[in-house]
C-alpha positions in Angstrom: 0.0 0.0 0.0 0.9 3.6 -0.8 0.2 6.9 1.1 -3.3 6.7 2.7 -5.2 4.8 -0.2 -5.9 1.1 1.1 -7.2 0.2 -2.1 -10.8 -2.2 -1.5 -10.7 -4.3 1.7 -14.0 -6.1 2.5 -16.7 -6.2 0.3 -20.3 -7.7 1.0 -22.1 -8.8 -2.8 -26.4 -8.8 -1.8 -28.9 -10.2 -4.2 -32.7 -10.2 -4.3 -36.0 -10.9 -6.1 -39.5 -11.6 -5.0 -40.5 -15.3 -5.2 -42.2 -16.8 -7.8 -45.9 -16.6 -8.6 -48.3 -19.4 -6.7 -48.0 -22.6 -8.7 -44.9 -21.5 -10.8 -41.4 -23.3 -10.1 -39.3 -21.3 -7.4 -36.7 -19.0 -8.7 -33.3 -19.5 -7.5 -30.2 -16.8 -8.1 -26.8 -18.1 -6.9 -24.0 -15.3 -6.1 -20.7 -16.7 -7.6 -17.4 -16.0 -6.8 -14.2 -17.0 -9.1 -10.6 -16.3 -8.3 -7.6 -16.0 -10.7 -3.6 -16.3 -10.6 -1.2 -13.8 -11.8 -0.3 -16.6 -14.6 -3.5 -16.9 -15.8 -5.9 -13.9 -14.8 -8.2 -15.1 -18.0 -7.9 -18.5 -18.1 -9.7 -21.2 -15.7 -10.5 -20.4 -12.6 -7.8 -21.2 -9.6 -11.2 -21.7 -7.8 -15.1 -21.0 -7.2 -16.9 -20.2 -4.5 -20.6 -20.7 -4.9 -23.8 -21.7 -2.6 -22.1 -25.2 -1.3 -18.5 -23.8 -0.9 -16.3 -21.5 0.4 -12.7 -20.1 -0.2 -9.8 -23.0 1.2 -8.9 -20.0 3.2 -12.0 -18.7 4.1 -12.3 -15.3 2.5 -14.7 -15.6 0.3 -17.7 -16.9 1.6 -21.7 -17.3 1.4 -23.6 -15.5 4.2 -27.0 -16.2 3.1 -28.2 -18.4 0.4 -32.2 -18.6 -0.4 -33.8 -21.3 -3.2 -36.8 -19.2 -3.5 -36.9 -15.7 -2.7 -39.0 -15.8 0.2 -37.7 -13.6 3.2 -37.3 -10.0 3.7 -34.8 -8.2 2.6 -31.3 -9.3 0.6 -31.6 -13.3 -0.3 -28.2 -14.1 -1.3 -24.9 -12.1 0.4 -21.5 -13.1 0.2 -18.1 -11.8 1.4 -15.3 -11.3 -0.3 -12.2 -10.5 2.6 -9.8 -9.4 -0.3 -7.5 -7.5 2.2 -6.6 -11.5 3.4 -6.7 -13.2 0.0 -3.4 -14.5 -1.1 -1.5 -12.9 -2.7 -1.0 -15.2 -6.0 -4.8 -14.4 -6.7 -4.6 -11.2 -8.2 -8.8 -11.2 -10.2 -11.6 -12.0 -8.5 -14.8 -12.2 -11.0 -18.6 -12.1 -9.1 -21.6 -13.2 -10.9 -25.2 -14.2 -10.3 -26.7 -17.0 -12.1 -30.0 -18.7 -12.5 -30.4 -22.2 -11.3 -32.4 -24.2 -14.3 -34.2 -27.0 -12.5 -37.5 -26.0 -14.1 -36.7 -25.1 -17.4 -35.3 -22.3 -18.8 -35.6 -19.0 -16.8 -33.9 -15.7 -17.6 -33.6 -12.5 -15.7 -36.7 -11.4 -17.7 -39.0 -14.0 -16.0 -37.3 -13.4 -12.4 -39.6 -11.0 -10.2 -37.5 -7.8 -9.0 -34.5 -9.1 -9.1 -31.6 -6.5 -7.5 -27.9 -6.5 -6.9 -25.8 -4.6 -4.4 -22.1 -4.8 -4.0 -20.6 -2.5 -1.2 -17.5 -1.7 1.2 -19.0 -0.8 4.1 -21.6 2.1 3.4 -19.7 2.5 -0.1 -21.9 1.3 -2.7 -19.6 0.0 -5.6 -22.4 -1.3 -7.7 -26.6 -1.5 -8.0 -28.3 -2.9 -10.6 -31.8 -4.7 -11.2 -30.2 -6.6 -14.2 -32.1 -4.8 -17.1 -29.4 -4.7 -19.1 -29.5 -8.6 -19.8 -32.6 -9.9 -19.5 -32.2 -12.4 -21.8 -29.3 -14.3 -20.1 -29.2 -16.6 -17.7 -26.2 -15.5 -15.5 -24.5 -12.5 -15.4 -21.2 -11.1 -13.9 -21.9 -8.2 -12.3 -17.9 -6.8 -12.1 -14.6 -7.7 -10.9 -11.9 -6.9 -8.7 -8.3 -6.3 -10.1 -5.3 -6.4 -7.5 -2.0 -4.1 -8.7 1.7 -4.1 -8.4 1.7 -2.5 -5.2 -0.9 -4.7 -3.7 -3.7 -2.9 -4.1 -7.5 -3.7 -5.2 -9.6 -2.1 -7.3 -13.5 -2.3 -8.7 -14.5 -2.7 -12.5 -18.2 -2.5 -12.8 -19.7 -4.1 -15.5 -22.8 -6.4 -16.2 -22.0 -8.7 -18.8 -24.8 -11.1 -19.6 -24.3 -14.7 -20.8 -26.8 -17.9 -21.8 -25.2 -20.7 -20.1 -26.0 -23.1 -18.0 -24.8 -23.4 -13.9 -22.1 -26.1 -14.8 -20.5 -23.9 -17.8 -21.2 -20.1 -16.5 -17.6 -20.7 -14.2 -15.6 -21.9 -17.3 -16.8 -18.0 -18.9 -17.1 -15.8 -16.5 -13.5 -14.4 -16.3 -13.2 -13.7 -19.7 -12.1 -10.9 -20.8 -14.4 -7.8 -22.0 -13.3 -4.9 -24.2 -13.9 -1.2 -22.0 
């Protein structure tokens, strides 16, 4: 670290939507995290975090996880200590994606669906997914460690039809500014 900047320490990722209608399939979103090397910051994952799993060193990590929407407030919230995350990992790529036990569901058939990512009372990022209705999972940005150590936020929702199994393999790739 230099002078007084810290660069991004903590940072909580919240997702919500209303459940589904009476007598339609629940809707399930899943916050996913994905962690990259310094080798390979576009390439496979060093490892996901998702709604069974947690970072080998606990840093990342799922605070909440709904399968329906029901409940008050943010459904899904996960962690992300990046302050205490090795420091090999220099990318971290979150994303929300639609489980597809039902059939297939995009963000235009999910009921109020919202995203907030935030450092404390910072908001980095809000979003109700508008932008990509059509897909079926989304990364909703990225965080970037520099040469001194440092992490930083790229906002950005970039949509994607996949399935659960194959959104992981795409999610870090790279997107032109």
């Amino acid at each position: 670290m230099n002078g007084l900047n810290k660069g991004i320490r903590k940072v909580e990722l919240a997702v919500k939507w209303d459940p589904s209608p009476v007598g339609e399939p629940a809707t399930d979103l899943d916050i996913i995290a994905a962690t990259y090397v310094a080798t390979d910051p576009y390439g496979s994952p060093a490892y996901v975090v998702h709604f069974d799993s947690r970072s080998p060193d606990g840093t990342i990590y799922l605070n909440r996880d709904s399968k329906d929407g029901k409940g008050f407030g943010w459904d899904e919230v996960m962690t992300l200590e990046l302050d205490r995350l090795n420091s090999n990992y220099t990318r971290v790529v979150v994303g929300v994606l639609i489980q597809q036990r039902s059939g297939h569901k995009s963000f235009v058939g999910v009921l109020n669906p919202g995203l907030r990512m935030r450092e404390g009372y910072t908001v980095l990022a809000e979003d109700n997914f508008g932008g990509v209705l059509g897909a079926t999972a989304a990364t909703v940005g990225e965080f970037v460690r520099d040469a001194s150590g440092e992490w930083t936020f790229h906002p950005g929702i970039h949509g994607y039809d996949t399935d659960p199994a194959a959104f992981p393999r795409v999610m870090g790739t790279r997107h032109d500014a």
